[in-house]
C-alpha positions as CSV (number, residue, x, y, z in Angstrom):
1,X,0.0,0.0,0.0
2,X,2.6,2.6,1.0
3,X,6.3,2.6,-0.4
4,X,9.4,4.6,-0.2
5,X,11.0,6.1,2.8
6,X,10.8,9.2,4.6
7,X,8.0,10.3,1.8
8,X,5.4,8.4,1.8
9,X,3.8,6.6,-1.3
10,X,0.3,5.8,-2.0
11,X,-1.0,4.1,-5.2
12,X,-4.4,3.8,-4.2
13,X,-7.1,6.5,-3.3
14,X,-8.1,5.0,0.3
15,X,-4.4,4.5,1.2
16,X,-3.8,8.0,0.5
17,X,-7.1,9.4,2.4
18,X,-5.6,7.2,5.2
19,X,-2.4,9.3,5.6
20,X,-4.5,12.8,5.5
21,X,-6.8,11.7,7.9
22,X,-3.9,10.8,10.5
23,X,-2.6,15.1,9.4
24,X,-5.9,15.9,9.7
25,X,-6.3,14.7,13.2
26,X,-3.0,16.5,14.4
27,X,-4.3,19.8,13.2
28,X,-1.7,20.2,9.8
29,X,-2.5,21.9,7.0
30,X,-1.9,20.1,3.9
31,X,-0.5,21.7,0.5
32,X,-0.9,19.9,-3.1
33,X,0.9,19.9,-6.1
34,X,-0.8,17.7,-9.1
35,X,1.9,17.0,-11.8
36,X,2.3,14.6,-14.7
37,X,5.8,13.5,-13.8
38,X,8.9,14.0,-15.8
39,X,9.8,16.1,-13.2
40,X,12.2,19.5,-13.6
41,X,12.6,22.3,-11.5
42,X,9.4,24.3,-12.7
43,X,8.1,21.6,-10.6
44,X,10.2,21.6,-7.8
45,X,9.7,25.0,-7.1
46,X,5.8,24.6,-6.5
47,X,7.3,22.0,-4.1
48,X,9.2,24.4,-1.9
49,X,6.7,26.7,-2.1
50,X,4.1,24.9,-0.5
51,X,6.6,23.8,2.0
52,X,6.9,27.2,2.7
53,X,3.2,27.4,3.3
54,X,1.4,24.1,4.4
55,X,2.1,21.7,7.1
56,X,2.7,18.9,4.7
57,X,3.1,18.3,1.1
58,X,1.2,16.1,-0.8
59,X,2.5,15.6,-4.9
60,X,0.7,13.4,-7.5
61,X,1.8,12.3,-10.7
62,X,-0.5,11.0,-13.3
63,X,-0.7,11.2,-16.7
64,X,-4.3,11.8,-17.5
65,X,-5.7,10.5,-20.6
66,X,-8.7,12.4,-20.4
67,X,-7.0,15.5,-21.7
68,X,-4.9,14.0,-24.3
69,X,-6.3,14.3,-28.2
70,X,-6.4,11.4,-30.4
71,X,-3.2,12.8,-32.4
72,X,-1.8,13.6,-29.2
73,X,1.6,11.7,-27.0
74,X,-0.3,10.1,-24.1
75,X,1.5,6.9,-24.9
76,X,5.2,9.0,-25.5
77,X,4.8,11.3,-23.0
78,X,8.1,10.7,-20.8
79,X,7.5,8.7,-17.8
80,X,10.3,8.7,-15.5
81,X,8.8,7.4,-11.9
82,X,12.4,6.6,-10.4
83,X,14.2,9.8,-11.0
84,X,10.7,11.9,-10.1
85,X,10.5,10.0,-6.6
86,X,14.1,11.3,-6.0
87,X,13.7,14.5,-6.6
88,X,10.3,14.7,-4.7
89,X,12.7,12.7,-2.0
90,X,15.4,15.6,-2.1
91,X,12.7,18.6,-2.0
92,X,11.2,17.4,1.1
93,X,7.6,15.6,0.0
94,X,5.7,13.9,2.2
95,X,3.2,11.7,0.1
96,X,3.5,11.1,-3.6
97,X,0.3,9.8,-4.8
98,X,1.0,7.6,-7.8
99,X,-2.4,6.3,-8.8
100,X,-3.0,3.8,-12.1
101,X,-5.8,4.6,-14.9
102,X,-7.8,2.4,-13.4
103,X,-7.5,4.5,-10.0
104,X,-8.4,7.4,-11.1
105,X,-10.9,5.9,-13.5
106,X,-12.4,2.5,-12.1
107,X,-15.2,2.5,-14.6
108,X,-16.4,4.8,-17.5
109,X,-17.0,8.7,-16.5
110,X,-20.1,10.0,-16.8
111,X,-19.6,12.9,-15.4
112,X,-17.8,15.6,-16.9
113,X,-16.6,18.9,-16.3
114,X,-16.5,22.1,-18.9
115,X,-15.7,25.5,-17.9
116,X,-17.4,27.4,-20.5
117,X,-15.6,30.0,-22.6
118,X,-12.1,29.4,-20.8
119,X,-12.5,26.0,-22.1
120,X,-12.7,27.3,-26.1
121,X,-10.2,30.3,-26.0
122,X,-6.1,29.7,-26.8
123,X,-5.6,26.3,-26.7
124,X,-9.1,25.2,-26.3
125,X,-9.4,26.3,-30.0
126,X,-7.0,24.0,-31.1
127,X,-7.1,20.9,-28.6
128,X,-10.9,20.4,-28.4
129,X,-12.3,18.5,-25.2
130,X,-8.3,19.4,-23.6
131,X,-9.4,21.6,-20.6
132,X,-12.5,19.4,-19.8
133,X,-10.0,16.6,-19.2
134,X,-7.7,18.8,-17.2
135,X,-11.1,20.3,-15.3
136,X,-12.3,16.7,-14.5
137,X,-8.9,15.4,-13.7
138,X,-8.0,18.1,-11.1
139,X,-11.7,18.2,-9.6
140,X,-11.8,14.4,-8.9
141,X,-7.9,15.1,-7.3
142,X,-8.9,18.0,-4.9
143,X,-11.9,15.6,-3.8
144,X,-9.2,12.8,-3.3
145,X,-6.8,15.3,-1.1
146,X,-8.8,17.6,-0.1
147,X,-6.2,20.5,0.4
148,X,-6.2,23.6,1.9
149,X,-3.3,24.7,-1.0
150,X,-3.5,24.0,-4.5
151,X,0.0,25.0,-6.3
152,X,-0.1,25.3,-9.9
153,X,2.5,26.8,-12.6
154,X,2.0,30.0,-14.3
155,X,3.4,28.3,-17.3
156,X,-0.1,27.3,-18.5
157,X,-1.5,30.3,-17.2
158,X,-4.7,29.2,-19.0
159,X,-5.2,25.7,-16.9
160,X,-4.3,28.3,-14.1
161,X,-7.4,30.7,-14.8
162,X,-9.7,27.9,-15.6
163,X,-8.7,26.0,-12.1
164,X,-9.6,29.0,-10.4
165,X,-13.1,29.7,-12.0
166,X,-13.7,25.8,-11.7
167,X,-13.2,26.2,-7.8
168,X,-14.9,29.4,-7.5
169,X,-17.7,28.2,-9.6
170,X,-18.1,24.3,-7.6
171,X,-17.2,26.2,-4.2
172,X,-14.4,23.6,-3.3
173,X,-12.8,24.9,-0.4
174,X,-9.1,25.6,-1.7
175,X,-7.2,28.2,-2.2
176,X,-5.2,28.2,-5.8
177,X,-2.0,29.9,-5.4
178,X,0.0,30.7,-8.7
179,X,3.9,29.9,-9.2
180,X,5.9,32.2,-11.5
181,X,7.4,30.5,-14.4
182,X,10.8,29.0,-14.3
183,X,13.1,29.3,-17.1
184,X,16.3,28.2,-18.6
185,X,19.5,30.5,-18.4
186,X,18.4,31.1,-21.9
187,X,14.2,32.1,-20.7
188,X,13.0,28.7,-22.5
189,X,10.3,28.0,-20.1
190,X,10.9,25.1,-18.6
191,X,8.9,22.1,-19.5
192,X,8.9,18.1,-19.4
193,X,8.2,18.4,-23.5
194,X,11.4,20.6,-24.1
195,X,13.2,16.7,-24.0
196,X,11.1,16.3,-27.3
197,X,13.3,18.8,-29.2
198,X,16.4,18.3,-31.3
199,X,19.7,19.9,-30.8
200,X,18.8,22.6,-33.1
201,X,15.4,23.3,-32.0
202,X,16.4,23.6,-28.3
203,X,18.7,26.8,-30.1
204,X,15.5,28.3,-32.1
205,X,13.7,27.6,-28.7
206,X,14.2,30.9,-27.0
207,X,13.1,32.8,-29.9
208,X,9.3,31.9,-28.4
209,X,9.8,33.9,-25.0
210,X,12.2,36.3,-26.7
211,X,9.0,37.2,-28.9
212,X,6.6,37.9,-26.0
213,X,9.2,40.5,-24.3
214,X,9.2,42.4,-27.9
215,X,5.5,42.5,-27.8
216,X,5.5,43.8,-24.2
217,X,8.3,46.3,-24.9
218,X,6.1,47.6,-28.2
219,X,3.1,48.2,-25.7
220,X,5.0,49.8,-22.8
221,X,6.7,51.7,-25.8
222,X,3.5,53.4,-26.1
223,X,2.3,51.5,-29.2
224,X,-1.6,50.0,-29.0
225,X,-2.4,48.7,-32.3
226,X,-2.6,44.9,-30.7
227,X,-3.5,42.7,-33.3
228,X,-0.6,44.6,-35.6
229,X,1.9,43.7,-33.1
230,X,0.8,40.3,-32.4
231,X,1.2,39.8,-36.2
232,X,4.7,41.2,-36.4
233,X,5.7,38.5,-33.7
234,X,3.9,35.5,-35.6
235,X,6.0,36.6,-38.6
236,X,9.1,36.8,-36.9
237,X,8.8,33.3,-35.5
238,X,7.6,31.8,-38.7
239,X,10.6,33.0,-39.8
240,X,12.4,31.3,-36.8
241,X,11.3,27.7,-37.7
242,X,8.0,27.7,-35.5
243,X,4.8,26.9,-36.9
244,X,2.4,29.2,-35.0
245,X,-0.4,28.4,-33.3
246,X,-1.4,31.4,-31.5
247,X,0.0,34.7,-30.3
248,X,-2.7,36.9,-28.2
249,X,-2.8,39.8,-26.2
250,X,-5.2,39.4,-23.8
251,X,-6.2,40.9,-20.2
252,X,-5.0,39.2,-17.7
253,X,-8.2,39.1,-15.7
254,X,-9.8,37.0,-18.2
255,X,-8.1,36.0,-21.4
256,X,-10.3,38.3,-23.8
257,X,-8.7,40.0,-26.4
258,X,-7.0,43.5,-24.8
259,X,-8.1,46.9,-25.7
260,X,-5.5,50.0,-25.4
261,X,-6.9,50.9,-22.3
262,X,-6.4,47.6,-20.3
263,X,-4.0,48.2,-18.0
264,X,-3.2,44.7,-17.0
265,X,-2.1,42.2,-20.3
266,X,-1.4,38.6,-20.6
267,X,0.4,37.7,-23.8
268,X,-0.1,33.9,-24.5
269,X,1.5,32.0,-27.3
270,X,1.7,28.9,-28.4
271,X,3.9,27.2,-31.2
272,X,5.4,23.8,-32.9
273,X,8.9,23.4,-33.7
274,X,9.2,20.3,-35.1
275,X,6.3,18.2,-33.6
276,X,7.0,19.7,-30.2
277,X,4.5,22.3,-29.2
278,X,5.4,24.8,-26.6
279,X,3.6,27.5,-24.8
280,X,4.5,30.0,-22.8
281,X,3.1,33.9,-21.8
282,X,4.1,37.1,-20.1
283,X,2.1,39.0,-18.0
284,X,3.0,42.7,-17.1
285,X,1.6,45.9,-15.9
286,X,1.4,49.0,-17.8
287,X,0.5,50.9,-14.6
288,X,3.7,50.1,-12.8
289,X,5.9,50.8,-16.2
């Protein structure tokens, strides 16, 4: 039921209720980080931050099929269960829940979960039925845990927003706390699918962040024709190799497109190299420019 040592490690859903219930009892607060695995230190970071905050850490990793497309990598995406416990070991975890499929899902769902609008905007226009499987997956988690901290990455600042107005909306009682991005030396973002790219890719990679801090110095440069800039940066990473799925300028309160007098902006992008496809965004002020 439970292995490892020092962190604890449940595989099934009553084994891990079991070790909350004991916290629970002795008055700790509990923080949670969800993860698919392949571990980096994007994820480590939400780690240490809920040490900083909660009594105890709790830290799943499961790859959820439920928001994987048919042409997607469910079966590719990189699994590496060993080299994740250590580093959850190192960073001071104290449960890893590590369910199966057929934990999480004992029998077909027929319940499902769609924030509306979120859901269809950025990479719900291009990866229909995605964010219902991440909303379903991350509801039937917080039930499982039951946290008072739920630690996600600003990375996908969309699954971020639509976690929020998913537990606002269904009135679980957690609160979401955001992480900042972590980045290479270089400011790729960091993520478990950068391992997909090539040599030569990883190089063009930067080009993707480098392209949302142009489009943030054009606005704080005074300049407020939006969809013209956003343009100008699709072109220049076309040009770079990528194969462009998005670049928007949004407001940060709730991903519609920005006006000029918006004074907080979310840029999101999201593009291929190769079949790898990264995301990232930057949010800034223009207040506090």
């Amino acid at each position: 039921m439970f292995r490892g040592f020092l962190m604890q490690i449940a595989t099934s859903v009553a084994a891990l209720r079991e070790v909350i219930r004991q916290w629970r009892q002795a008055g700790l607060s509990v923080g949670f980080v969800p993860t698919m695995g392949n571990l980096h230190a994007g994820h480590i970071k939400l780690v240490s931050t809920a040490r900083q905050q909660a009594d105890k850490v709790v830290v799943s990793i499961f790859v959820n099929p439920t928001q994987f497309g048919p042409n997607e990598d469910f079966a590719s995406y990189p699994r590496t269960e060993q080299q994740d416990q250590e580093k959850l070991l190192a960073s001071g975890a104290d449960l890893l829940f590590l369910p199966a499929v057929t934990e999480m899902y004992p029998q077909t769902t027929q319940t499902g979960i769609s924030v509306s609008g979120l859901s269809a905007l950025h990479c719900g226009a291009s990866r229909p039925g995605h964010f219902d499987g991440v909303a379903l997956v991350v509801c039937k988690l917080l039930n499982m845990v039951q946290p008072d901290l739920l630690l996600l990455g600003e990375k996908d600042f969309q699954q971020l927003t639509l976690i929020r107005q998913m537990v606002t909306d269904l009135n679980i009682p957690v609160t979401v706390q955001g992480v900042a991005t972590v980045r290479e030396d270089d400011g790729l973002a960091m993520s478990s699918r950068n391992g997909y790219l090539t040599e030569q890719q990883r190089k063009q990679a930067p080009t993707l962040y480098q392209a949302l801090c142009a489009a943030r110095d054009e606005i704080l440069a005074g300049h407020d024709d939006f969809p013209a800039i956003a343009e100008r940066q699709c072109q220049n990473l076309q040009q770079a190799g990528f194969a462009v799925d998005y670049f928007s300028i949004c407001r940060s309160k709730d991903l519609l497109p920005a006006g000029p007098s918006d004074p907080d902006l979310l840029i999101l992008t999201a593009a291929k190299l190769g079949a790898t496809r990264l995301i990232d965004n930057l949010y800034f002020s223009k207040t506090s420019s």
